[in-house]
C-alpha positions as CSV (number, residue, x, y, z in Angstrom):
1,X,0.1,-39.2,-5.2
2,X,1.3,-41.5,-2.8
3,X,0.8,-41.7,1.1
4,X,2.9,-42.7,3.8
5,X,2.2,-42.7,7.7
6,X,5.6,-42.9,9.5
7,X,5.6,-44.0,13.6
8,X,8.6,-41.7,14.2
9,X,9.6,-38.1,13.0
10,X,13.0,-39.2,12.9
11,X,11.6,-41.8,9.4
12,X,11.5,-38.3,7.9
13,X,14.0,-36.4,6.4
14,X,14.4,-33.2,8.8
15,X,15.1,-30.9,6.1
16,X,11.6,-32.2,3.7
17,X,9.8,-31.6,6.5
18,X,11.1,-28.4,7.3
19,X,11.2,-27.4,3.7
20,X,7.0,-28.0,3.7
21,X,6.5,-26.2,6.7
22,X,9.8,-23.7,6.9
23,X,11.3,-22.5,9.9
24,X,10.2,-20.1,11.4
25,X,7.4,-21.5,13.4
26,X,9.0,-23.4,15.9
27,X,6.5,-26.0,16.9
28,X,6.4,-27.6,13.9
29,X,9.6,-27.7,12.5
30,X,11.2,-31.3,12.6
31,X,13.5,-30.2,15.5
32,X,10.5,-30.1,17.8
33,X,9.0,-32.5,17.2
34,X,11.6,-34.8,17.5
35,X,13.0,-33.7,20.6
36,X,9.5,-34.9,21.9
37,X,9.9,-38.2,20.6
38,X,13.4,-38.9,21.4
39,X,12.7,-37.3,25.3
40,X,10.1,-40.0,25.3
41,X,8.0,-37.1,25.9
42,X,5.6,-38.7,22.6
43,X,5.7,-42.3,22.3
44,X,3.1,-45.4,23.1
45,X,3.2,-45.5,26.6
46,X,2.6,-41.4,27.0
47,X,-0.6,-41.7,24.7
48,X,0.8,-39.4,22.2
49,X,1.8,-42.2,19.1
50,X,4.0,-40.7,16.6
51,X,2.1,-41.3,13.2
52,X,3.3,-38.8,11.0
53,X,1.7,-38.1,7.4
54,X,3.5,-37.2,4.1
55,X,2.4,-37.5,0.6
56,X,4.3,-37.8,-2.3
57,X,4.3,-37.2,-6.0
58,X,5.1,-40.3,-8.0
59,X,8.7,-39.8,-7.8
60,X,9.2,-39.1,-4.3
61,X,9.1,-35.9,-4.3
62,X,7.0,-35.2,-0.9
63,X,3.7,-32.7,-1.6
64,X,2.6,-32.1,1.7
65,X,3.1,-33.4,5.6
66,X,0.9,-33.5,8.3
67,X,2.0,-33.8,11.6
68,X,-0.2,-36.7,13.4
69,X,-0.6,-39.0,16.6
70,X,-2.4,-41.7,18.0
71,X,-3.9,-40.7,20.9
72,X,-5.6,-42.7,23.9
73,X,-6.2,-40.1,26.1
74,X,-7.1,-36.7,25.4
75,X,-4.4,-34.9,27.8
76,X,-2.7,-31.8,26.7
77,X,-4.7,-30.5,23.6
78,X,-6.3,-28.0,25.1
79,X,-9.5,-27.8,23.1
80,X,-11.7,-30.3,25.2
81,X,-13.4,-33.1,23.7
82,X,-14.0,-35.2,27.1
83,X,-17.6,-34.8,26.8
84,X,-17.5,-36.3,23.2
85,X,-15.6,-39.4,24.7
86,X,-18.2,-40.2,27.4
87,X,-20.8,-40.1,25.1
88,X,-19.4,-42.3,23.1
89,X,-18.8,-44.6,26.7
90,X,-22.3,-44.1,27.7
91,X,-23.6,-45.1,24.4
92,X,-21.6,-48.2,24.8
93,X,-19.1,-47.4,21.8
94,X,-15.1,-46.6,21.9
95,X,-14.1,-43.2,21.2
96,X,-10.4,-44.2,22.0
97,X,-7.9,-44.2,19.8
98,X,-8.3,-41.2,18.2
99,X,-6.3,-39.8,15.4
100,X,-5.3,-35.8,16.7
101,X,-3.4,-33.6,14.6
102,X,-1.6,-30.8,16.6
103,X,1.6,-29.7,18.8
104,X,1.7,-31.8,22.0
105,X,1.2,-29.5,24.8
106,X,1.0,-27.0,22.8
107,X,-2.3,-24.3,22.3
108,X,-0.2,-22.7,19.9
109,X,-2.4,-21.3,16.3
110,X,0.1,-22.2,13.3
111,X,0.3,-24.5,10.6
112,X,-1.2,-27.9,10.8
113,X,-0.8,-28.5,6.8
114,X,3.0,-28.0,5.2
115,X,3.1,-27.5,1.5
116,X,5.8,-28.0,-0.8
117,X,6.8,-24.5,-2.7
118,X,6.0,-26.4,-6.1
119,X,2.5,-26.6,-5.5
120,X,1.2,-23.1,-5.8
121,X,-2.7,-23.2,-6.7
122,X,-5.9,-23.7,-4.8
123,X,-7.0,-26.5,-6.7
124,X,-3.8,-28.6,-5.9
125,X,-4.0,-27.8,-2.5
126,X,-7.7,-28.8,-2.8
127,X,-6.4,-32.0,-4.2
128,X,-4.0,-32.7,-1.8
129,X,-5.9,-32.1,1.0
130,X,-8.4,-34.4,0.1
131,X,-6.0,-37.0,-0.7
132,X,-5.1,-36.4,3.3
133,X,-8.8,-36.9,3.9
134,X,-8.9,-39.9,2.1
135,X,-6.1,-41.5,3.1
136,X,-6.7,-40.8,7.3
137,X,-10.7,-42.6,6.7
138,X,-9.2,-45.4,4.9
139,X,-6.3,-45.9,7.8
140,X,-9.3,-44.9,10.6
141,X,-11.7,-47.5,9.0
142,X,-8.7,-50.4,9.5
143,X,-7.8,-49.4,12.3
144,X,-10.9,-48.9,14.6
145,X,-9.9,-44.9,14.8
146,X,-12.9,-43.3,16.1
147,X,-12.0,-39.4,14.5
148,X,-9.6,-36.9,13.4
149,X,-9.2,-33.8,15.0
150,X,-7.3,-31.0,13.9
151,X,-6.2,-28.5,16.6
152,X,-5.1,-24.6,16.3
153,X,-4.7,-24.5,12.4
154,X,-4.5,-21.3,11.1
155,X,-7.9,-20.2,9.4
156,X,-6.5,-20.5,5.9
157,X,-6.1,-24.3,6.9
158,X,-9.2,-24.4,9.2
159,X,-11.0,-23.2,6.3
160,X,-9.9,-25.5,3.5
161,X,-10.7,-28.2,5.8
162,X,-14.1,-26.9,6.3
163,X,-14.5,-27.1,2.5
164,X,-13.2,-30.8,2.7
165,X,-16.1,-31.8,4.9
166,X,-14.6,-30.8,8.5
167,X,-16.7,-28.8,10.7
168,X,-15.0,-26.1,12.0
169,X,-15.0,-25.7,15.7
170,X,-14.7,-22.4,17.8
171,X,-12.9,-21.5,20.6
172,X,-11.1,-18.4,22.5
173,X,-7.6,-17.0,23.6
174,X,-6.2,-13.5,24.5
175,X,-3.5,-11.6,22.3
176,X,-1.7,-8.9,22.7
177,X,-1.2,-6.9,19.7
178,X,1.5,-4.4,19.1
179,X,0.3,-1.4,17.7
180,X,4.0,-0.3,16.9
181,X,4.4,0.9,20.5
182,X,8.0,2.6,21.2
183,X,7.7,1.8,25.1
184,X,5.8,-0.2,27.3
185,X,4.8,3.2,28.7
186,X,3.7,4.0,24.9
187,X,1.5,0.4,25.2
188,X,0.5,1.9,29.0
189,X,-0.4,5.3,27.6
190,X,-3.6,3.5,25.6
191,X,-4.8,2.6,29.3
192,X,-7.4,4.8,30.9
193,X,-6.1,5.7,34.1
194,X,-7.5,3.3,36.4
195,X,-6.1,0.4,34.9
196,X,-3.1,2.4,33.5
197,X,-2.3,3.0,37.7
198,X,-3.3,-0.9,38.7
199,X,-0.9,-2.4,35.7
200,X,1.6,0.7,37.2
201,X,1.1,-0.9,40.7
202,X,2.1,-4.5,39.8
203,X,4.8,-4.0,38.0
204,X,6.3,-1.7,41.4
205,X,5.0,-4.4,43.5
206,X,7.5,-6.7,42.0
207,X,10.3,-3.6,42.5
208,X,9.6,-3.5,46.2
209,X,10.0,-7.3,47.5
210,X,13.7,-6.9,45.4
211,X,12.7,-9.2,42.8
212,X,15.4,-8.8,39.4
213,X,14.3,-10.0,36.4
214,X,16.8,-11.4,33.8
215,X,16.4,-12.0,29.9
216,X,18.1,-14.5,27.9
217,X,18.1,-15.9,24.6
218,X,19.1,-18.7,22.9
219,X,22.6,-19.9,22.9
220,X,23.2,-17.0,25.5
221,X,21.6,-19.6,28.0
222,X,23.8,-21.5,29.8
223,X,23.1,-24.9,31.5
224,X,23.0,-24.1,34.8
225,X,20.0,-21.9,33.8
226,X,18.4,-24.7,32.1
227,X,18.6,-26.5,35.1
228,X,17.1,-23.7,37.2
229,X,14.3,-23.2,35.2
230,X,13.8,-26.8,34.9
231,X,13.7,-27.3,38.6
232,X,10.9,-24.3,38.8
233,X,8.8,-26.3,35.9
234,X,8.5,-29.4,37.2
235,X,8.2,-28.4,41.2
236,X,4.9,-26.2,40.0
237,X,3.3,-28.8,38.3
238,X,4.1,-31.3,41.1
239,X,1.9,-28.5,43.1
240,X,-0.6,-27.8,40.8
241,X,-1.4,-31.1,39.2
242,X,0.5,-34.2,41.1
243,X,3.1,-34.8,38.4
244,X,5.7,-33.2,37.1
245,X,4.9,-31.8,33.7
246,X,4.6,-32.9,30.6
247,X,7.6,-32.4,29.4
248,X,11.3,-33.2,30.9
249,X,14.3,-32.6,31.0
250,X,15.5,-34.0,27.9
251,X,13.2,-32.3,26.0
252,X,14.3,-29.3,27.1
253,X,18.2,-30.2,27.1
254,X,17.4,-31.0,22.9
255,X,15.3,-27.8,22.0
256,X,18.4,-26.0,23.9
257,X,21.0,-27.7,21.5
258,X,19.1,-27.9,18.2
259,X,16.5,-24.6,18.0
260,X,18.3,-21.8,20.6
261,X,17.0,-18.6,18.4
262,X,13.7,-19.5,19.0
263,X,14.0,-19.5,22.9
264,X,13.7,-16.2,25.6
265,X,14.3,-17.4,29.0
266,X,13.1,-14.9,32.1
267,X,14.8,-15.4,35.6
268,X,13.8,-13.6,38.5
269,X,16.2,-13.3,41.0
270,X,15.4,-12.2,45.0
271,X,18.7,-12.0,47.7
272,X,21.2,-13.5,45.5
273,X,19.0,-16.8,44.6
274,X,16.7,-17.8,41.4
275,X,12.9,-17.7,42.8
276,X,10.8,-18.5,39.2
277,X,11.6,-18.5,35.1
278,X,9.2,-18.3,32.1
279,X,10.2,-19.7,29.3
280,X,9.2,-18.2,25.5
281,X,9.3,-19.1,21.5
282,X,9.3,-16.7,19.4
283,X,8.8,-16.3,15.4
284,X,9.8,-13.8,12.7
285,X,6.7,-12.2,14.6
286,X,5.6,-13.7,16.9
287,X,6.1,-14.7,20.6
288,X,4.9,-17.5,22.9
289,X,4.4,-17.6,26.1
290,X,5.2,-21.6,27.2
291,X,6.4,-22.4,30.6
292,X,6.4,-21.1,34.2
293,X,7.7,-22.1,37.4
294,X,8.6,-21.2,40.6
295,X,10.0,-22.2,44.3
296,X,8.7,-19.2,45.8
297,X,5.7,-17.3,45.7
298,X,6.3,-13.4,45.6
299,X,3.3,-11.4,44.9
300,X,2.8,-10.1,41.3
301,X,5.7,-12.0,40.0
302,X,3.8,-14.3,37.3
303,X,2.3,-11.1,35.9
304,X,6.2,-9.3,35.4
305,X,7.5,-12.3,34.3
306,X,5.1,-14.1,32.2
307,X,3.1,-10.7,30.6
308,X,5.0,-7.7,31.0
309,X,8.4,-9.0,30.2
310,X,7.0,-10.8,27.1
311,X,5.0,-7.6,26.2
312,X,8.4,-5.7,26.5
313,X,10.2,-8.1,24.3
314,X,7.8,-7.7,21.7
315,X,8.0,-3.8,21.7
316,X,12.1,-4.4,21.4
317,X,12.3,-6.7,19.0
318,X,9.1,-5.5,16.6
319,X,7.3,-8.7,16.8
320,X,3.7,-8.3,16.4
321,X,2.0,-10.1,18.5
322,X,2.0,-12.4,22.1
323,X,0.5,-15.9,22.2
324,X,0.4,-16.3,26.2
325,X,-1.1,-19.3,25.8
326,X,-4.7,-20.8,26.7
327,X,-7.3,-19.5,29.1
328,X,-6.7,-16.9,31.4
329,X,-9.6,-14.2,32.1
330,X,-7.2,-12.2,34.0
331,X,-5.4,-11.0,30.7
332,X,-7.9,-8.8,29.5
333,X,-7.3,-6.3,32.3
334,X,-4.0,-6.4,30.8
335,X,-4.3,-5.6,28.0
336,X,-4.4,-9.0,25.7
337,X,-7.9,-9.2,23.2
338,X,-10.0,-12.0,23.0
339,X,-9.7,-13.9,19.5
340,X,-11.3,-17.0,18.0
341,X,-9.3,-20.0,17.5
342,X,-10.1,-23.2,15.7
343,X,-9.9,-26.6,15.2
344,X,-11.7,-28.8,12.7
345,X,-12.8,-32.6,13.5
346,X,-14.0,-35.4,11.4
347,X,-15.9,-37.7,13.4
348,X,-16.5,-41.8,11.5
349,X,-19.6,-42.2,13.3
350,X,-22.7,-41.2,11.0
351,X,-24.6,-40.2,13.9
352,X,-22.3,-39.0,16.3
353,X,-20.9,-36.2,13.5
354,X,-23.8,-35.5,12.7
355,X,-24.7,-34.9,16.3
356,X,-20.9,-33.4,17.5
357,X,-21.7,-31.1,14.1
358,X,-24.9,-29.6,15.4
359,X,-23.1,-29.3,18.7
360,X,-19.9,-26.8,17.5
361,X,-22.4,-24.8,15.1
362,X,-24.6,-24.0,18.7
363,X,-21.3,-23.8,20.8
364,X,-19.7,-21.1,17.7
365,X,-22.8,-19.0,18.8
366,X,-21.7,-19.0,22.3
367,X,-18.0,-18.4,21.9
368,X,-18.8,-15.5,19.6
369,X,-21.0,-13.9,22.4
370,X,-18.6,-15.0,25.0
371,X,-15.5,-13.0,22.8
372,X,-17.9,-9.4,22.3
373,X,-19.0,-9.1,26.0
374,X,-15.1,-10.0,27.0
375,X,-14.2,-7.2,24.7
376,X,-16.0,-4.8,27.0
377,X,-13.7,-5.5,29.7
378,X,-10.2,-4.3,27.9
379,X,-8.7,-1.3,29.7
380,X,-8.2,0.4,27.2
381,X,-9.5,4.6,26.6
382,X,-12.2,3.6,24.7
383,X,-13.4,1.0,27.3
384,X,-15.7,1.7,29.8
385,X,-13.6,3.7,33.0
């Protein structure tokens, strides 16, 4: 087997790397990804390195690709490892760079590992994943790379690592799963009646301050409307956190031109003029919650447009479940379940993995708790009234 580590997507052939992870997960395909780079949304300078992993059999013929970075910074992964980094500062050592596999901004569970359809048995997986392994020490070793962090792999992945020598970390989102409802008044109808009435309320709140809501997808987008919702993005994160987003408008204008079936855009429209859009992946079955952004608060509005339209796609369009996206307590009342998600991490440092190991086995103890007694919240019949 031979390995290669590649400083741009665009060194890879789009269709090999789509053909080890396929299509229908967007956030991986090559499209993605190098819309990111070519937005200079990933590059040096943003902390998020291009550095790309593909093995190959001895004739070429790539085996298996990772998508990888070399990160300085540990903004927008969404599994939090800022206490591991000032340890490493207060004990005098650098934890930055780091090598992080994952989507960037992205807390979206999928495939971290893509395989090629010719290799078909646990042991060559086995193989090739430690071939990965190997290959990531040796480069970390030359390099000064402080770790290896692999975030949202699906378990399959998250457990082969695990049998690699990555610990496997825990943490938490909320779901919603579609229990082949008809109507969202079919998903409502599993509500007892005080949250069934609240939800109910919400929704009519929106109604009464004359608030239309708008779906589109894909191609059926035009540009003006990527401009609107643009403008909504990046004037909420200006609020909320100084800048203005991650992402930009190029990335956005390259996703729109190269990947439209994966993309549901929601405008909500009060007196004739655009007020806030969300903006959605999807999958065979699967949605995503991404984006939101608006100029004007109405009351309600993020709930319609960011929960209850997605929830009513899904029930249209038969997809099985809804990724909102990370965090948010206030889903449960809504309806989405708390589920683990995972991330494995190799750490170079004898004593500091063996430390940051002990660390996710307590903290997997914690999240499990944390996921039982949220359970007890959902508003569901069988939940306390």
């Amino acid at each position: 087997m031979q390995v290669q580590f590649h400083s741009s997507i665009a060194d890879i052939d789009g269709e090999r790397w789509n053909g080890l992870f396929g299509k229908d997960y967007p956030f991986t395909r090559h499209e993605f990804l190098l819309a990111l780079e070519t937005s200079g949304c990933t590059n040096k300078e943003s902390g998020w390195q291009p550095f790309h992993l593909v093995i190959s059999d001895d004739h070429n013929n790539p085996l298996a690709a990772l998508p990888l970075f070399l990160k300085g910074h540990s903004y927008g992964e969404y599994i939090f490892d800022w206490s591991w980094a000032d340890a490493y500062r207060r004990s005098g050592k650098q934890y930055y760079p780091k090598f992080l596999s994952a989507i960037p901004f992205t807390p979206a569970t999928g495939p971290r590992l893509g395989f090629s359809n010719d290799v078909t048995t646990a042991a060559d997986r086995e193989k090739i994943i430690n071939g990965i392994i190997k290959a990531i020490k040796v480069q970390a070793e030359s390099s000064g790379i402080s770790s290896w962090h692999v975030l949202y792999p699906d378990l399959d992945a998250a457990t082969e690592l695990v049998t690699a020598g990555l610990p496997l970390r825990h943490s938490s989102q909320f779901h919603w799963f579609n229990d082949n409802f008809e109507s969202f008044d079919d998903f409502l109808a599993t509500f007892n009646s005080r949250k069934r009435k609240s939800l109910k309320r919400e929704r009519r709140r929106v109604e009464e301050q004359s608030v239309s809501l708008d779906v589109i997808e894909g191609e059926d987008i035009s540009a003006e409307q990527w401009l609107t919702f643009y403008h909504f993005y990046q004037t909420t994160y200006a609020k909320r956190s100084g800048h203005g987003g991650y992402l930009n408008q190029g990335f956005f204008r390259e996703i729109a031109a190269t990947m439209p079936e994966h993309i549901i855009m929601v405008l909500a429209k009060r007196d004739g003029e655009h007020v806030a859009g969300a903006l959605y992946f999807r999958s065979s079955d699967t949605l995503f919650g991404r984006y939101w952004g608006c100029t004007e608060e109405v009351d309600c509005l993020h709930f319609e447009a960011c929960y209850y339209q997605g929830i009513e796609y899904c029930i249209k369009n038969g997809l099985k479940k809804f990724d909102p996206g990370a965090q948010g307590e206030h889903k449960i009342q809504r309806g989405f379940r708390p589920v683990k998600t995972y991330s494995n991490h190799w750490i170079a440092d004898p004593d500091f993995r063996v430390a940051i190991a002990d660390f996710t086995l307590r903290e997997a103890a914690h999240i499990d708790a944390y996921i039982e007694d949220a359970g007890t919240y959902l508003p569901f019949k069988n939940s306390i009234e």
